[in-house]
VEXFI-561044 format. One record per residue (C-alpha): residue number from 1; x negated, y, z. Coordinates in steps of 0.5 Angstrom, whole numbers, plus 500, padded with zeros to 3 digits. Layout:
num	east	north	up
NUM	X	Y	Z;
...
END
This chain:
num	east	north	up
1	752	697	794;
2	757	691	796;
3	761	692	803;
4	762	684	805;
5	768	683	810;
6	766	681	816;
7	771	678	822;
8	775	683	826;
9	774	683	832;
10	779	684	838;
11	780	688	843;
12	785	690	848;
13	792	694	845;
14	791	690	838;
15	787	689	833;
16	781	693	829;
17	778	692	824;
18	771	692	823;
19	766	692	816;
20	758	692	815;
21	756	696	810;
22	749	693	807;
23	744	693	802;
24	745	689	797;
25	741	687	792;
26	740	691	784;
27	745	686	780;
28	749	683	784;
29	757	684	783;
30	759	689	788;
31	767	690	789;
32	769	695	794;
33	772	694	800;
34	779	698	801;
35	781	702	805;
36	784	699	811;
37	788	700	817;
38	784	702	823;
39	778	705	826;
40	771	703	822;
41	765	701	825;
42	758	703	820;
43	753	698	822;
44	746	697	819;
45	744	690	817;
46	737	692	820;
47	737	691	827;
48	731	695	831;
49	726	690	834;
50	727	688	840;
51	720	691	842;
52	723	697	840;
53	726	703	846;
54	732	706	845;
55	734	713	848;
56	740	712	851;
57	744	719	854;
58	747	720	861;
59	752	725	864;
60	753	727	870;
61	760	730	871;
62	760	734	877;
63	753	737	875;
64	752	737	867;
65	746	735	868;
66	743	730	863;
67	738	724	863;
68	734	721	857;
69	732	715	859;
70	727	710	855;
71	730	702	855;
72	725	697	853;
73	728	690	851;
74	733	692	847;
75	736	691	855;
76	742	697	855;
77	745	695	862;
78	738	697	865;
79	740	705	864;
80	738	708	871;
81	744	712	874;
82	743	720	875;
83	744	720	883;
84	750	724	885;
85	751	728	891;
86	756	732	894;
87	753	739	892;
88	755	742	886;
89	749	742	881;
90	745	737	886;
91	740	734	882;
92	736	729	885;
93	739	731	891;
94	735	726	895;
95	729	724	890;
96	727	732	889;
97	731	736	895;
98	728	743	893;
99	730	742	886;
100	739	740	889;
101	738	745	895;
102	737	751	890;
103	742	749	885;
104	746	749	890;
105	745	755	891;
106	747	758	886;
107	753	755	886;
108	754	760	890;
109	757	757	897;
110	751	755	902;
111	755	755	908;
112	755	747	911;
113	749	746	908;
114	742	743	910;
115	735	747	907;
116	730	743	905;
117	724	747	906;
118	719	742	904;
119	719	746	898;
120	714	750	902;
121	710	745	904;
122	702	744	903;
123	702	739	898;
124	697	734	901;
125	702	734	907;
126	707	732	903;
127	704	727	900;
128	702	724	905;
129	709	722	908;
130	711	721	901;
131	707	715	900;
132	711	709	903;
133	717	712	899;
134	719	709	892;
135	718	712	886;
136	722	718	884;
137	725	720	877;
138	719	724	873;
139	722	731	870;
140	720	731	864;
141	727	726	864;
142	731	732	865;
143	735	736	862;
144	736	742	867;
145	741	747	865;
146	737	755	864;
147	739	758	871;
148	737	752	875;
149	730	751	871;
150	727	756	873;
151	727	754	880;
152	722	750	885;
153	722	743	886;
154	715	743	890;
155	718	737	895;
156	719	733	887;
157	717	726	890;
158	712	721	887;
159	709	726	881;
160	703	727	879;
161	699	733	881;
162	705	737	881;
163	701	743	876;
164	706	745	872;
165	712	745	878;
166	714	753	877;
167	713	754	885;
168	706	754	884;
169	705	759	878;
170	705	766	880;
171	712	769	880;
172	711	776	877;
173	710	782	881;
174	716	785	877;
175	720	780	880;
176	719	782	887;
177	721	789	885;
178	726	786	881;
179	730	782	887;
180	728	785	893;
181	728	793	896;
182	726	797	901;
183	719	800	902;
184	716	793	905;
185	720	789	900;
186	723	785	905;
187	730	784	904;
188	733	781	898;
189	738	785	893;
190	746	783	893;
191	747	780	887;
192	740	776	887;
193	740	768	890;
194	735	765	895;
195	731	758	895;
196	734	757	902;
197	739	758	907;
198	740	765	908;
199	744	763	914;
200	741	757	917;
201	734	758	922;
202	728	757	919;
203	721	753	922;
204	718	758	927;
205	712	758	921;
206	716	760	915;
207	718	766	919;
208	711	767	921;
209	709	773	916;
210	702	776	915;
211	704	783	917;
212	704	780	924;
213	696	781	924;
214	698	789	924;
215	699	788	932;
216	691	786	932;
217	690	792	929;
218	694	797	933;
219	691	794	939;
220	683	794	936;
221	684	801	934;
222	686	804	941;
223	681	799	945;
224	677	804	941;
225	680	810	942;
226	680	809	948;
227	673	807	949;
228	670	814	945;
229	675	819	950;
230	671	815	956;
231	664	815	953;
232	665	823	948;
233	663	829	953;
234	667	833	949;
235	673	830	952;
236	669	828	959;
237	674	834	962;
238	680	827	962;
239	676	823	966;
240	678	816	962;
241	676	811	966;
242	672	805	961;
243	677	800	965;
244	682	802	961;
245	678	801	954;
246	676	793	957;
247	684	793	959;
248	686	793	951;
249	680	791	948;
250	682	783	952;
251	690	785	950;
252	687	785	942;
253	683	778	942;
254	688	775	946;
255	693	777	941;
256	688	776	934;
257	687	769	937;
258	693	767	938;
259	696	770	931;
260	689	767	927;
261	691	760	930;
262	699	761	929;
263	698	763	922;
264	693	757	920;
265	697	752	922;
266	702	756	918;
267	696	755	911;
268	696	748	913;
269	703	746	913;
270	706	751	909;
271	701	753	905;
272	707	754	898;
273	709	760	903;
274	702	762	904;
275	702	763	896;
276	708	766	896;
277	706	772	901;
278	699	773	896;
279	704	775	891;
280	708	779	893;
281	705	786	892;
282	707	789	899;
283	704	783	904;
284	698	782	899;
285	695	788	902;
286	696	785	909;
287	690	779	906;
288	685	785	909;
289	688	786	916;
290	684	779	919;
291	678	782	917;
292	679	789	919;
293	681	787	926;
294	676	782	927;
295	672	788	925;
296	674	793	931;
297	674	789	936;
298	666	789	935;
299	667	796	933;
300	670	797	940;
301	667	792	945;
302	666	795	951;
303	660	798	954;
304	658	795	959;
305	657	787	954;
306	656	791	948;
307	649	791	946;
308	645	796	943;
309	645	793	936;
310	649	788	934;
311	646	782	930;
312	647	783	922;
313	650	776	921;
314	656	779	925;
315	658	783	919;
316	656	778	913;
317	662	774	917;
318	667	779	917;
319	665	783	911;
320	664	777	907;
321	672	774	907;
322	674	783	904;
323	669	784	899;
324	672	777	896;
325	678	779	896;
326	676	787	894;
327	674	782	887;
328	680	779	886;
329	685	785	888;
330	680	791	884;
331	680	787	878;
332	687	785	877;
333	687	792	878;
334	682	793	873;
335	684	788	868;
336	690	792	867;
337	695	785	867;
338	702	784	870;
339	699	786	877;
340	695	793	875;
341	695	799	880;
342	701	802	877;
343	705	797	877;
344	704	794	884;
345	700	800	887;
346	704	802	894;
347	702	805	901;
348	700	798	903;
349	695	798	898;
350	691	803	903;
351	689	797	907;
352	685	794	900;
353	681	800	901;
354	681	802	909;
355	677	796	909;
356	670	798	906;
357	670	804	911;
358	671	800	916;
359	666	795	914;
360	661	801	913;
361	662	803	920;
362	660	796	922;
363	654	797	918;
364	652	802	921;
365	651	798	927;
366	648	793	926;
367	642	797	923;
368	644	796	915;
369	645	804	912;
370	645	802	905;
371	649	797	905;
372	654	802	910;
373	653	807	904;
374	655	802	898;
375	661	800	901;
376	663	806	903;
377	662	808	895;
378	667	802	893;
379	672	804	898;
380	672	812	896;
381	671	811	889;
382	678	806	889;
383	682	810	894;
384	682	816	889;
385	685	812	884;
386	690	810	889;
387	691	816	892;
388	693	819	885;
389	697	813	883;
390	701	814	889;
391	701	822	889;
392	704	821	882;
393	710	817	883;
394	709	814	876;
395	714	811	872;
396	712	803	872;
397	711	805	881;
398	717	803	884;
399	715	801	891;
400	715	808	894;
401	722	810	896;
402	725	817	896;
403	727	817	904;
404	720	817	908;
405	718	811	913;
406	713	809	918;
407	710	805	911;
408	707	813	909;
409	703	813	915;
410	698	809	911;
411	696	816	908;
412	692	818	913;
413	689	811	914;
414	683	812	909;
415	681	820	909;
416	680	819	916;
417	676	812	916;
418	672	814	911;
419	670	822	915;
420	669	816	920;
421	664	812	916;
422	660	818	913;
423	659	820	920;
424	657	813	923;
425	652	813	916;
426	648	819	916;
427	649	820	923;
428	652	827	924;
429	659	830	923;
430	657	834	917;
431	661	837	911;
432	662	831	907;
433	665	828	914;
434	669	834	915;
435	672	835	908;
436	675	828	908;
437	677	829	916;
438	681	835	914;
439	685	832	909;
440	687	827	914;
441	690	833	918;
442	694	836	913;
443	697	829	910;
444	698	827	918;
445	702	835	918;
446	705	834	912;
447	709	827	916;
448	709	831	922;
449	714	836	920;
450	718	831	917;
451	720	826	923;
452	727	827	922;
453	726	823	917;
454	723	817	920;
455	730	814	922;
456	735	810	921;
457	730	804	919;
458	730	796	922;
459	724	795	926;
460	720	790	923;
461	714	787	926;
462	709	790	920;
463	710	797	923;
464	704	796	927;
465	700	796	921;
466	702	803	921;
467	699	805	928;
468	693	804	927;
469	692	810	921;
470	694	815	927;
471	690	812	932;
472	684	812	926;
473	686	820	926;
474	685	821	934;
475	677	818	933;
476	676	823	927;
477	678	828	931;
478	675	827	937;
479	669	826	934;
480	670	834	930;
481	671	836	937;
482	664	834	939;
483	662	837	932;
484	665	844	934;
485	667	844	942;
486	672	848	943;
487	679	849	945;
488	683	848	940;
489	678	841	937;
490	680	839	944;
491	687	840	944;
492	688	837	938;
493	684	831	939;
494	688	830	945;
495	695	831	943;
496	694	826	937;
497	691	821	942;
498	697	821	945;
499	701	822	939;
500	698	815	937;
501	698	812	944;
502	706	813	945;
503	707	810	939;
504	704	804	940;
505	707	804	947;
506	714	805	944;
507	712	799	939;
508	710	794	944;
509	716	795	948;
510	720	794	943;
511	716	788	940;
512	718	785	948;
513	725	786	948;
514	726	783	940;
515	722	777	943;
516	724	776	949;
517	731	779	950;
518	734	779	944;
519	730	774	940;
520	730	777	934;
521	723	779	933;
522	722	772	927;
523	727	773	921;
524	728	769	916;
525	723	771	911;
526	728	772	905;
527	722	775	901;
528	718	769	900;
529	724	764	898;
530	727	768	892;
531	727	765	885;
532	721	765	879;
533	727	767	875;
534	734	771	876;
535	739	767	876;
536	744	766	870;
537	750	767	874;
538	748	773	878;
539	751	780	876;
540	745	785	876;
541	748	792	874;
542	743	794	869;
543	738	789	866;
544	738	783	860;
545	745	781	861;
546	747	787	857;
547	743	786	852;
548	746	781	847;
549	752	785	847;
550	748	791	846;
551	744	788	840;
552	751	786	837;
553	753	793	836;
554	746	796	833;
555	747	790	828;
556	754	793	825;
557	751	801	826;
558	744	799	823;
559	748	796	817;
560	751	802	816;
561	744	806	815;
562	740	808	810;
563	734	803	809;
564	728	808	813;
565	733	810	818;
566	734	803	819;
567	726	802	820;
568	725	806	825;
569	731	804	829;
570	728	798	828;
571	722	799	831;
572	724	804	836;
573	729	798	840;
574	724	794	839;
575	719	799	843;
576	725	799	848;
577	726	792	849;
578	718	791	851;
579	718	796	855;
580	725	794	858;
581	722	786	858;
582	715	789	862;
583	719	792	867;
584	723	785	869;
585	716	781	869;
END
């Protein structure tokens, strides 16, 4: 090698020397360059083809994000400027706003900023509005720090498809009992952070949830329990007027066609959000309430329009939407995957199961027993597994609360729909009907004598779900006491229809007066904005931060072993770590 000195070259604050090292030929004299003054600049001879890309590395400053970018041409002053915004890691704050609305999020301070809720926007509506926008940098050019590459950039403009963006993957049933707390899992934990501004309103549609179908079918069940006080003769002693079971019946087809069509609307532009609710493991459960209410309506149609046998495309049109929800629930259940029964088994799950009871009834009605009997065994065959996997309190369920809430009301729902159901089927309240119908009375006894305990709770709008299961205890008693007309089957039937009718009184008192007096009746839905990932900057008391420190130290203390001890050590952290890992997923 001969190094050939070049000329220096100039600069501002004196002169620098340069010098081009190259390869010279095998026999040529070389004399080495001395050593001078000066920084030296290594150059090779061979210069890239002008054709060739260069990489070229830009970063931002205030946000340490970082962009590769590819140049053509050889052309250097081409590189794209990484867009800069007042937030603190706001990336692509004006190209991607999900992504710079969330980052900054996590910087921590959210007062003075707007959220760009576009993220849960369905995806079509987006791209509709995007289409005269210019072109917007692809992700793949970035290089995102680790807290903020987990997080949504649903609103990313100009992107193809969208497939890999994290929003539209399933975020982990874990990570619900992982970020949120309480019975229905609704509200998010100090130490975790949100996609969106916690203290900014939200579009009335993101704050519309799925549990307000549960007013359907607090509404459907009294249509019917009203309807069968005015038709049973063993209560003919009341002497219950059949206008009142017309009255609630057109309160509760009012009340589902307005809640159907708000939450269609809600699927069409806001469909990302209707993804986030089918994943949480508490809201999923409420996917089954549209057919349940539209099934007691029919259930409940007054006597003076009801015919005499309803049409057997009633029940294919109601019955069909469940049984294919039932695949897809039953077997994740099945399956034994992220989402088993043990692991996302709550008391909301009851309403995955009422469903073919009361899809038997309907059966039932129209004429069609074997298909009564058939989902009436599907419904017993899974609400014993639920029942026991609730009963149990497994390790891996973390749903259920130690204090008691309106949620354990579910309990009652199913035996006593299914007491229901078997009647409806074979035509008498028999030994089978009367066995499941007890077991409804001791669980609903069991709550009963516990009733200091429901206190202390905020109301929710999701608490009519929970009226239903005593209205559902109601109907079963009332028809035990046509089976065994006596004094205390009538009084008991009684006291639990006023039971259930006061409670959805006082719900739709207080459902006014959230509404209309002190409009509160919509939050913020916090529980469908939180993160896929928890953030590196959250401090969680117990969880995978102290992991590194904790695997520093068994390294010293298993270097102190004795070779087998140190084996079965090994093993039995790494058994904790995966069990540790499981309970975060």
């Amino acid at each position: 090698m001969a190094a050939e000195p070049s000329s220096s070259s100039s600069s501002t604050g004196g002169h620098h020397h340069t010098v081009e090292i190259g390869a010279v030929p095998r026999g040529d004299d070389a004399r080495p360059q001395s050593a001078m003054s000066g920084p030296i600049n290594l150059r090779s001879e061979r210069r890239p083809p002008q054709t060739q890309r260069a990489f070229s590395r830009q970063v931002s400053l205030g946000s340490g994000v970082t962009v590769m970018g590819k140049n053509g041409g050889g052309g250097r002053g081409q590189q794209r400027a990484l867009p800069r915004s007042g937030n603190s890691l706001g990336v692509l704050h004006h190209h991607s706003g999900a992504l710079g609305q969330a980052a900054a999020g996590v910087a921590g301070d959210g007062a003075g900023r707007r959220g760009d809720f576009s993220m849960f926007r369905t995806k079509s509506t987006l791209s509709k509005q995007n289409s005269l926008l210019p072109s917007r940098i692809r992700e793949p050019d970035l290089e995102l720090p680790p807290h903020v590459e987990g997080l949504s950039v649903g609103s990313r403009q100009g992107g193809a498809g969208g497939g890999d963006d994290p929003l539209n993957k399933s975020v982990p049933a874990g990570r619900y009992f992982a970020a949120l707390r309480g019975p229905e899992l609704d509200e998010v934990r100090d130490y975790e952070d949100i996609l969106l501004p916690k203290d900014e309103v939200w579009p009335f549609l993101l704050r519309f949830p799925i549990g307000c179908f549960g007013v359907c079918l607090g509404l459907g069940s009294q249509a019917i329990l009203w309807g069968a006080l005015a038709a049973s003769p063993a209560m003919g002693f009341l002497h219950v007027t059949p206008m009142i079971n017309v009255a609630l019946w057109l309160l509760a087809l009012a009340v589902l066609v307005a809640v159907s069509v708000t939450y269609a609307l809600k699927c069409v532009f806001y469909f990302e959000a209707i993804k986030r609710e089918y994943f949480h493991p508490v809201r999923v459960n409420f996917f089954f309430a549209p057919s349940i209410a539209a099934m007691f309506l029919t259930i409940g149609l007054p006597r003076a329009v009801a015919p005499n046998r309803l049409h057997p495309a009633v029940w294919c049109a109601f019955v069909a939407p469940l049984f294919a929800l039932e695949l897809k629930i039953y077997g994740q259940w099945l399956s034994g995957g992220k989402r088993r029964l043990c692991k996302v088994a709550n008391p909301s799950s009851h309403l995955s199961v009422v469903g073919n009871f009361v899809g038997a009834i309907l059966a039932a009605r129209v004429g069609w027993a074997e298909a009564g009997k058939f989902l009436w065994a599907i419904g017993v065959a899974h609400y014993i597994v639920v029942f026991v996997t609730l009963y149990q309190r497994l390790p891996t369920n973390e749903a259920l609360p130690k204090e008691l809430h309106p949620v354990y009301s579910m309990f009652i729902a199913t035996p006593s729909a299914a007491s229901l159901a078997w009647a409806a089927i074979y035509g008498s309240f028999d030994a089978v009907a009367r066995t499941f119908f007890f077991m409804a009375l001791f669980l609903y006894m069991s709550l009963v004598v516990r009733i200091n305990f429901f206190r202390g709770f905020r109301f929710s709008i999701a608490w009519w779900s929970y009226t239903f299961p005593m209205t559902t205890a109601s109907l079963a008693t009332v028809k035990y006491a046509e089976a065994e007309p006596c004094f205390t089957s009538r009084a008991l039937a009684l006291s639990l229809s006023l039971m259930s009718t006061t409670m959805v009184s006082l719900l739709l008192m207080s459902t006014l007066l959230h509404a209309f007096v002190w409009r509160s009746l919509f939050p913020n839905d916090l529980a469908i904005a939180i993160t896929k990932d928890r953030q590196g900057g959250a401090a969680k008391p117990h969880g995978k931060g102290r992991k590194a420190g904790k695997r520093v130290y068994d390294i010293k203390r298993w270097a102190k072993q004795a070779p087998l001890s140190l084996v079965s050590s090994i093993t039995k952290s790494n058994s904790a770590d995966k069990d540790e890992e499981e309970k975060t997923e």
